[in-house]
FIGUTI-663021 format. One record per residue (C-alpha): residue number from 1; residue in one letter; x, y, z. Coordinates in nm, 2 decimals, m for minus. Last residue first. Example, Ala and Ser with C-alpha at 12.3 -4.5 7.8 and 13.67 -1.06 7.14 Angstrom:
! residues 2
(2,S,(1.37,m0.11,0.71))
(1,A,(1.23,m0.45,0.78))
This chain:
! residues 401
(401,X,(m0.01,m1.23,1.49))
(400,X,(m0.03,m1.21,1.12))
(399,X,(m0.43,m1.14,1.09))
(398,X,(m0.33,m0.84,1.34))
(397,X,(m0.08,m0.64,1.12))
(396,X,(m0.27,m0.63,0.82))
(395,X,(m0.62,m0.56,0.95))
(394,X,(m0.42,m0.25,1.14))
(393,X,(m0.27,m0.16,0.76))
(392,X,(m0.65,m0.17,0.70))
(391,X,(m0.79,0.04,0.92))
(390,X,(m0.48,0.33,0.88))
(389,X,(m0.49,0.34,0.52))
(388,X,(m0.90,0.41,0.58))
(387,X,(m0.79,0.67,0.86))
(386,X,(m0.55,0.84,0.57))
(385,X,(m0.83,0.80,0.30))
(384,X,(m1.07,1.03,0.55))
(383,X,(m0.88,1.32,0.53))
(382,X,(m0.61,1.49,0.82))
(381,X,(m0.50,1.84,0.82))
(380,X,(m0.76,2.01,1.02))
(379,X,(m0.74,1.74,1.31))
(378,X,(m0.82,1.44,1.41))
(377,X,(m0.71,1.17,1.67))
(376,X,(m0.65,0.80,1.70))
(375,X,(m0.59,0.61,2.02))
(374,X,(m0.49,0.26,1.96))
(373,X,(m0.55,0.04,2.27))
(372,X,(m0.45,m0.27,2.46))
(371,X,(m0.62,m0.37,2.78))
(370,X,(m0.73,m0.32,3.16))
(369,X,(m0.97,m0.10,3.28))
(368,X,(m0.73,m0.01,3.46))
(367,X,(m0.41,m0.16,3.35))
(366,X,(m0.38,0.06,2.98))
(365,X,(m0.12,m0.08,2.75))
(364,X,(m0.06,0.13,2.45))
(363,X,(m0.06,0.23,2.07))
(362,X,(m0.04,0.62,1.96))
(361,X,(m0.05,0.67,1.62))
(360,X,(0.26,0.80,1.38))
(359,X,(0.15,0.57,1.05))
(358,X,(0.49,0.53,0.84))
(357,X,(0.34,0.16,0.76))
(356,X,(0.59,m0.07,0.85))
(355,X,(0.84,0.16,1.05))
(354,X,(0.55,0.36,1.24))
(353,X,(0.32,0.07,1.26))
(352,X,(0.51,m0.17,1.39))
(351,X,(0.67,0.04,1.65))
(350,X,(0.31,0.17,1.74))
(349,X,(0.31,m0.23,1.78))
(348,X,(0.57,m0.25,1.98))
(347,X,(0.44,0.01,2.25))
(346,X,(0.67,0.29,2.32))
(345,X,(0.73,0.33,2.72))
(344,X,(0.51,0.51,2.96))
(343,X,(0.27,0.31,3.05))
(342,X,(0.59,0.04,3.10))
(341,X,(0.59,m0.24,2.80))
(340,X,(0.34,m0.55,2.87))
(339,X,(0.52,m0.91,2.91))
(338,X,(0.33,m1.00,3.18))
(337,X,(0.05,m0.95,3.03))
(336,X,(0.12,m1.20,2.77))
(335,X,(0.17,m0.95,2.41))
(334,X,(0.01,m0.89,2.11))
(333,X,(m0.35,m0.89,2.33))
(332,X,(m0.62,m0.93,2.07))
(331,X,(m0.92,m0.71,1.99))
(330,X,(m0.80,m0.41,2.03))
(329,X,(m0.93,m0.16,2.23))
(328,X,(m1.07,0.15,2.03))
(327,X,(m0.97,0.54,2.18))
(326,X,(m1.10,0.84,2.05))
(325,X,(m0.94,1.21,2.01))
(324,X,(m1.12,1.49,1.82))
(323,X,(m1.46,1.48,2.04))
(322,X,(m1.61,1.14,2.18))
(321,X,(m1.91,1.07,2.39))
(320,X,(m2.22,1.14,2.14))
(319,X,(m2.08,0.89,1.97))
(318,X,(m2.16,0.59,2.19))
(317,X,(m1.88,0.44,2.35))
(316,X,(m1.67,0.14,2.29))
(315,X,(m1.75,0.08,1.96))
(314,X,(m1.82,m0.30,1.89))
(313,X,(m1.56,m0.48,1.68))
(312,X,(m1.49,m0.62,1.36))
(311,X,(m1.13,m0.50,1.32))
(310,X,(m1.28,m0.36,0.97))
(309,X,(m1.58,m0.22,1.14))
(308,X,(m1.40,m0.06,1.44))
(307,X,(m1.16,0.11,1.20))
(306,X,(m1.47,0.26,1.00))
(305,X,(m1.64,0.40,1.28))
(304,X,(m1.37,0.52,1.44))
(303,X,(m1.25,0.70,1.14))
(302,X,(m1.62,0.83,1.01))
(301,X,(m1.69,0.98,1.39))
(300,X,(m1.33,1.16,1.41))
(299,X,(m1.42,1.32,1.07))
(298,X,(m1.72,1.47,1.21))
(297,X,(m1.53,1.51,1.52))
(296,X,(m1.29,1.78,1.34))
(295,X,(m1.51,1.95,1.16))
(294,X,(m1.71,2.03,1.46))
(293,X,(m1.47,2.16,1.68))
(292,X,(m1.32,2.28,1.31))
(291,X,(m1.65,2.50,1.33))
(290,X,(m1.63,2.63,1.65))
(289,X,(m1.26,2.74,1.65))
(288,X,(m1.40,2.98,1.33))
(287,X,(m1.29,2.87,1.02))
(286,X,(m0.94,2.67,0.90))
(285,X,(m0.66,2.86,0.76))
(284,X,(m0.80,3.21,0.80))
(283,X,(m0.99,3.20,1.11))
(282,X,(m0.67,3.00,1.26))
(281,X,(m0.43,3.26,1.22))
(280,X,(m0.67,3.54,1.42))
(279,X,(m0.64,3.28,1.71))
(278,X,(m0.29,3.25,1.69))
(277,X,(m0.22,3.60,1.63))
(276,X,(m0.37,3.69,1.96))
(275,X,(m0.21,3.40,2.14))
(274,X,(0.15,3.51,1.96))
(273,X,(0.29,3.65,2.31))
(272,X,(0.29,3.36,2.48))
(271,X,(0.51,3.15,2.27))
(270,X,(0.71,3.41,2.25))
(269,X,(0.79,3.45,2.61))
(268,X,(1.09,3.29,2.65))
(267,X,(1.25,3.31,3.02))
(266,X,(1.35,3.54,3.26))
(265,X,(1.20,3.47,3.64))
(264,X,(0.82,3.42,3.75))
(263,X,(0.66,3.70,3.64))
(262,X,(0.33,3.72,3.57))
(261,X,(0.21,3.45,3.80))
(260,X,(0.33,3.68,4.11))
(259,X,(0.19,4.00,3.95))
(258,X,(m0.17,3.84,3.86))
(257,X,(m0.26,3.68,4.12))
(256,X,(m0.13,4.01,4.36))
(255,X,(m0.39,4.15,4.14))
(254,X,(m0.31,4.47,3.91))
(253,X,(m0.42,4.78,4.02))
(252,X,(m0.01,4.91,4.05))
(251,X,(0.03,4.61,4.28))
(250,X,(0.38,4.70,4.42))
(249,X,(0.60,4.41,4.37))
(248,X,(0.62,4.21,4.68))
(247,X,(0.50,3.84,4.56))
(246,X,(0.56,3.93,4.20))
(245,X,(0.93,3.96,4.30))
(244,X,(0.92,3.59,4.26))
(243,X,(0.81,3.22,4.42))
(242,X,(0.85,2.97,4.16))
(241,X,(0.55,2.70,4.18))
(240,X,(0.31,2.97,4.12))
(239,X,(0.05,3.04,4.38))
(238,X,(m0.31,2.97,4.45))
(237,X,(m0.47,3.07,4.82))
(236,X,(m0.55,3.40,4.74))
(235,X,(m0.70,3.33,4.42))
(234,X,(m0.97,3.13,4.54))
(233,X,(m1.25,3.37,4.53))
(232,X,(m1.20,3.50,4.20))
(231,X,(m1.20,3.09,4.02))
(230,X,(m0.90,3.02,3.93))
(229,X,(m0.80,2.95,3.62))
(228,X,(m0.43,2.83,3.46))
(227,X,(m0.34,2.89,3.13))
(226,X,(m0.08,2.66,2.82))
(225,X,(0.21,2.76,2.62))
(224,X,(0.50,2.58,2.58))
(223,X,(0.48,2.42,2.25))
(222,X,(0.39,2.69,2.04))
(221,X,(m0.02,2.74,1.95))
(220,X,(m0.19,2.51,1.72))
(219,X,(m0.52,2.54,2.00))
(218,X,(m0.60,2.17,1.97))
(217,X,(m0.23,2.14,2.15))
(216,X,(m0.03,2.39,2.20))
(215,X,(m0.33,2.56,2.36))
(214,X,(m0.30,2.35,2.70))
(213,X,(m0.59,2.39,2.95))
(212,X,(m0.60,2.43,3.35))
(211,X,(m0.93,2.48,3.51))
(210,X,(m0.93,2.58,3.87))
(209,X,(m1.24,2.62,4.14))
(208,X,(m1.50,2.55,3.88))
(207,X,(m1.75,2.74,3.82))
(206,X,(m1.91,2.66,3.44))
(205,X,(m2.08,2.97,3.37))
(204,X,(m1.77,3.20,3.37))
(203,X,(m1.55,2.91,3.24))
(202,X,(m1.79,2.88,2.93))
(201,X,(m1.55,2.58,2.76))
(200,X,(m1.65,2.47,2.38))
(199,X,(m1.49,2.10,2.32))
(198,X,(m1.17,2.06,2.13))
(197,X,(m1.03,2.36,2.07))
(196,X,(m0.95,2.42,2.43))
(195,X,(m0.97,2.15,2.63))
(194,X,(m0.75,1.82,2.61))
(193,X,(m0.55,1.91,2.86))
(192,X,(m0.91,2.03,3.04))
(191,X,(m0.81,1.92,3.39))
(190,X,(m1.09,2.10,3.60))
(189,X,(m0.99,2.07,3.93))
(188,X,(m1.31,2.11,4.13))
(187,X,(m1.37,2.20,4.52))
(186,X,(m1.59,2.06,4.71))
(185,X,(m1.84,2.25,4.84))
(184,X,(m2.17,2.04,4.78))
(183,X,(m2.27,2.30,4.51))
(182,X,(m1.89,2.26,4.37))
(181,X,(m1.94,1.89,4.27))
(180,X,(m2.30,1.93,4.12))
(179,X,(m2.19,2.17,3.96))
(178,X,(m1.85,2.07,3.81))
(177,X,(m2.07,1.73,3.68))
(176,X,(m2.29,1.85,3.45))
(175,X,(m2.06,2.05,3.23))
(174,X,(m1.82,1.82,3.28))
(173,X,(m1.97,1.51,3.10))
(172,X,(m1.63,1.41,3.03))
(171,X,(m1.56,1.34,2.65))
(170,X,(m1.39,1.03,2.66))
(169,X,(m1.05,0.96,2.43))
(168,X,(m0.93,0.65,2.70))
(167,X,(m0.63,0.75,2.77))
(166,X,(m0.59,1.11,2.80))
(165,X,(m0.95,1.17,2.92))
(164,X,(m1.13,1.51,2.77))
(163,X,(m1.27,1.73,3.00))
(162,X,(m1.09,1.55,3.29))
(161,X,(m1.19,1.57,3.64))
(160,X,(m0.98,1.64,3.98))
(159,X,(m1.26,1.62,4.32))
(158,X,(m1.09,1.78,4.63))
(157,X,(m1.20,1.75,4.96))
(156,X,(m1.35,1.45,5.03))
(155,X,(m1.41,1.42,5.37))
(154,X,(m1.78,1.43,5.41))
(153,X,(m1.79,1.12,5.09))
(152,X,(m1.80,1.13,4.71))
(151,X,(m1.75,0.78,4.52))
(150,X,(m2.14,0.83,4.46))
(149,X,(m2.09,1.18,4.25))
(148,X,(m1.83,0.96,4.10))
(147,X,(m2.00,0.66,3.97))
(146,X,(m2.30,0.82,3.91))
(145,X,(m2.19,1.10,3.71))
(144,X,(m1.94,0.84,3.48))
(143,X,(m2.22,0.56,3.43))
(142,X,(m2.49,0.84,3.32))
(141,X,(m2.30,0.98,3.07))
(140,X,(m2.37,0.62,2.84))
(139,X,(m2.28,0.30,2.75))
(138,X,(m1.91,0.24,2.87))
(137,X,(m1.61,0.02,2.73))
(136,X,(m1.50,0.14,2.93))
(135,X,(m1.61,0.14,3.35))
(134,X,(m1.54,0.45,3.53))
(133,X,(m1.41,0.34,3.84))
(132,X,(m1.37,0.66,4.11))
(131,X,(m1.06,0.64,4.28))
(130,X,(m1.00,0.79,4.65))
(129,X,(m0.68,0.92,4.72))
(128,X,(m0.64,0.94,5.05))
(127,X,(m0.47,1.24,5.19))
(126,X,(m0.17,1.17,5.51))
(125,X,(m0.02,1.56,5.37))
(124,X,(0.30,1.48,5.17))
(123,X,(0.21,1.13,5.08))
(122,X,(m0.13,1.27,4.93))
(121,X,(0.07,1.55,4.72))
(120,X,(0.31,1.31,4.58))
(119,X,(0.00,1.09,4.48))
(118,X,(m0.19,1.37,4.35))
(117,X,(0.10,1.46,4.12))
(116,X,(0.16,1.09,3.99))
(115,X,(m0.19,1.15,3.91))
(114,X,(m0.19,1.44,3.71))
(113,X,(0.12,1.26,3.49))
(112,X,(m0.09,0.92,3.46))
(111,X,(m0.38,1.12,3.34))
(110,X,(m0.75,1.04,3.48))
(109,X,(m0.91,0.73,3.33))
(108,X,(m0.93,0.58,3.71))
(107,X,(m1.16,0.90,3.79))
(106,X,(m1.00,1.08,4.08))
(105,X,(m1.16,1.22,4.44))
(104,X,(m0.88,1.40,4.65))
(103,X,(m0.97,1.25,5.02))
(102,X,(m0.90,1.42,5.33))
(101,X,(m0.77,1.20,5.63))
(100,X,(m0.45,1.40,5.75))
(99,X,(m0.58,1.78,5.62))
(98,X,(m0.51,1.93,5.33))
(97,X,(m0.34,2.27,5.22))
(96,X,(m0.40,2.41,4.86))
(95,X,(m0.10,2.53,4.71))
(94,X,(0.07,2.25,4.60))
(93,X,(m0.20,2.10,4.42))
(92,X,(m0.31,2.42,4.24))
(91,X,(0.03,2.42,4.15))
(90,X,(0.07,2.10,4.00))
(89,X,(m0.24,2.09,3.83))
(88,X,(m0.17,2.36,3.59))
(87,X,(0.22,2.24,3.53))
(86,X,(0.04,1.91,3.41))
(85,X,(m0.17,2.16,3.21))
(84,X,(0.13,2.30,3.05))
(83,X,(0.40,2.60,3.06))
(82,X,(0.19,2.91,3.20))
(81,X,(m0.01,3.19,3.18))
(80,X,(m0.26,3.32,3.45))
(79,X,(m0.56,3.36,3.37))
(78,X,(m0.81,3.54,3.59))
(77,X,(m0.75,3.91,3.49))
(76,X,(m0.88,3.80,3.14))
(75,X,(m1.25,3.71,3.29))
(74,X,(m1.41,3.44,3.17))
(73,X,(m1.56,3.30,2.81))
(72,X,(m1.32,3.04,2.71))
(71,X,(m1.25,3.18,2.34))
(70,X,(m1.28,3.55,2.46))
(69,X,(m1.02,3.48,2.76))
(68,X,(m0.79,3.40,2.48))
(67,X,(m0.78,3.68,2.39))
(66,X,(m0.77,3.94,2.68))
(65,X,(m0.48,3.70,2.76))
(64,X,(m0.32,3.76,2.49))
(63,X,(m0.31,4.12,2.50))
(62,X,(m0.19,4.17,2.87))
(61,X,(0.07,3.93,2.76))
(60,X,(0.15,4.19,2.50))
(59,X,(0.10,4.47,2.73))
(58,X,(0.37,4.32,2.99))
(57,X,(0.63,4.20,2.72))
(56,X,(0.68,4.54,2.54))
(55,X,(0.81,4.77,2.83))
(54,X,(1.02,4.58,3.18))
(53,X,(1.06,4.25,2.93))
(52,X,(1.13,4.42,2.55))
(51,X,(1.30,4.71,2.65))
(50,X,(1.57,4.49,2.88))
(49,X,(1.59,4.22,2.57))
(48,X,(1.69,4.51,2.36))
(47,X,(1.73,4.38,2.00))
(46,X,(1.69,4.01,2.15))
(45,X,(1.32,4.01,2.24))
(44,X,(1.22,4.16,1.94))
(43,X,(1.36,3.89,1.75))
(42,X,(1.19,3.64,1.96))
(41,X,(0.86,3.80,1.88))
(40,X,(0.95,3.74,1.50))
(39,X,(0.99,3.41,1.54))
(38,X,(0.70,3.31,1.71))
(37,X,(0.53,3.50,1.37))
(36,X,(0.71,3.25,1.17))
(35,X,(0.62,2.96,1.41))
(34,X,(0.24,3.07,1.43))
(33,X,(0.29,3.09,1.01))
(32,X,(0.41,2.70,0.95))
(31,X,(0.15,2.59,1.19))
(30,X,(0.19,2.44,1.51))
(29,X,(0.15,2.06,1.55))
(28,X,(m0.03,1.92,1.87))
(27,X,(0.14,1.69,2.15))
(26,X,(m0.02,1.40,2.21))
(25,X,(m0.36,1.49,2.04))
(24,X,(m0.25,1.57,1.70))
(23,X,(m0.13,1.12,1.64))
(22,X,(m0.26,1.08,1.35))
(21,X,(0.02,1.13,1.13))
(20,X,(0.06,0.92,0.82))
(19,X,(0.44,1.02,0.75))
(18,X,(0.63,1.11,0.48))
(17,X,(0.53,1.42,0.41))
(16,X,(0.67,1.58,0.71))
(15,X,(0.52,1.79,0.96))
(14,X,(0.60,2.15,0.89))
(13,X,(0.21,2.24,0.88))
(12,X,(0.02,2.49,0.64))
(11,X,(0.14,2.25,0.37))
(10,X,(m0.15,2.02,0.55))
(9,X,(m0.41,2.19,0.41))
(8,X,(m0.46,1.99,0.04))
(7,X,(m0.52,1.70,0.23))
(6,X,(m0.25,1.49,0.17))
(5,X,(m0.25,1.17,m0.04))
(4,X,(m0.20,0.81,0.14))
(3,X,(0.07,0.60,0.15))
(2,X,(0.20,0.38,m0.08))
(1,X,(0.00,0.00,0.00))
């Protein structure tokens, strides 16, 4: 089989031609033009790095976060701009204070990263970590608010939901759930990873405590760039994990929020500063965010479909329940269990199908629930032939084993 043809898009993208990648959700892939424009801020920076921190630096980040609180509907002055999501969830976690015999409240699909972080956090402070099992494959929204609204008990404390689950490519029903959660008074740590540009997000309406989001990922921004919310109320209590002269600095009617996340020691901006850009870039190549939301899970819904069809086997979840990321277990174990890879180490058959086949998709071995699974995502850039490639160079691969 030669590989697929490109969509006609994907020159917009650096990524090469000689791979079938369907992998968007791991890390993202900026655009050809963000980088350019990237560029340019960095070359500002350097022609009088002193003018372009203590001058040009604080109204552009001003800038993009006025803009990218537009996409997530909130307040600007309650961002705060960071690295990542896992960065997100690490300081919220480290700021808060628990008590010996809280409970933090986790659904098993919840990221391995995130969770290491709540386990450091629980050996620190006595917490129990409490684990809510979502079952998958799964039938409906029902299954995931029942099992954790009832996994919720006087001492739980915290309660850390996904939007969008790393491994198991479920849309969260968080828009009924952070509610109900923060009505009892228990806080909610919103990790939204896979958030922006992928599902709508109304922070304003929504409520919860902290939402942490990465927009290098279904955003196309740099890697590197990513925001933290907190909820008004809450601020006091949340800050970053490098203590600077924003925690003195005169306030200048700024938020003491704001002036300790703001600045948090010399490094690259750029990333930052192309936010407005960014979203203005993304108009032009591919619509509004809204409508390659929907582009993209149209195209998500034919893939899945299709793949499950050809391995001959039922979809995991109804439709309704996936976005731009889903994830199919296979139907036979390559592997005896003891003889699973780590989580976090390459799976042979994404080998397989990277040197084989050129297809860059993520393959792994998931203990809880248990199994094998190829995630597949979709994005701007990819058609429908590359997911049919995809289908039957995975019908290839398994009638051999």
């Amino acid at each position: 089989m030669g590989l697929p043809k490109k969509a006609e898009i994907y020159s917009n993208w650096n990524l090469s031609d000689d791979i079938v990648f369907l992998n968007h959700g791991s890390f993202g892939a900026t655009p050809k033009a963000i980088m350019e424009e990237q560029r340019k801020w960095q070359d500002l920076m350097e022609r009088d790095p002193v003018k372009f921190f203590e001058e040009i630096a604080p109204e552009a980040l001003l800038n993009s976060r006025k803009a990218i609180a537009k996409i997530i509907k909130c307040h600007f002055d309650d961002i705060a701009l960071i690295d990542n999501a896992t960065t997100g969830v690490n300081i919220v976690l480290r700021s808060l204070k628990f008590n010996e015999g809280d409970e933090i409240l986790v659904p098993n699909h919840a990221y391995q990263a995130c969770r290491n972080a709540i386990d450091f956090i629980a050996m620190r402070y006595s917490v129990n970590v409490k684990i809510s099992k979502i079952p998958f494959p799964i039938n409906n929204n029902d299954e995931i608010i029942e099992n954790i609204i009832s996994s919720i008990t006087e001492k739980t404390r915290l309660v850390m939901i996904d939007t969008v689950t790393s491994p198991t490519g479920l849309r969260m029903p968080f828009e009924q759930l952070v509610p109900m959660i923060e009505s009892r008074g228990i806080n909610v740590l919103l990790d939204a990873a896979h958030g922006v540009g992928i599902v709508p997000l109304n922070l304003e309406s929504l409520g919860a405590s902290f939402t942490t989001s990465n927009c290098h990922k279904w955003l196309f921004c740099p890697k590197g760039v990513a925001f933290l919310h907190v909820r008004k109320d809450l601020q006091g209590l949340i800050k970053p994990l490098v203590i600077s002269h924003g925690m003195t600095s005169p306030l200048q009617e700024m938020s003491r929020f704001r002036h300790e996340f703001d600045w948090t020691g010399t490094k690259d901006l750029s990333g930052f500063c192309v936010l407005p850009f960014v979203i203005e870039h993304i108009n032009q190549i591919g619509g509004s965010i809204d409508e390659i939301i929907r582009k993209n899970r149209k195209l998500l819904i034919f893939a899945r479909n299709l793949i499950c069809e050809r391995l001959k086997i039922d979809k995991p979840c109804p439709d309704y329940m996936i976005t731009s990321i889903a994830t199919i277990k296979l139907p036979v174990n390559l592997l005896s269990k003891n003889e699973f890879p780590n989580i976090q180490d390459p799976d042979p058959l994404h080998w397989q199908l990277m040197k084989k086949y050129h297809i860059q998709v993520p393959v792994w071995y998931w203990p809880d629930p248990e199994g094998r699974y190829i995630r597949i995502s979709s994005q701007i850039y990819n058609n429908e032939e590359e997911y049919k490639y995809l289908a039957e160079s995975l019908v290839d691969l398994l009638n051999k084993v």
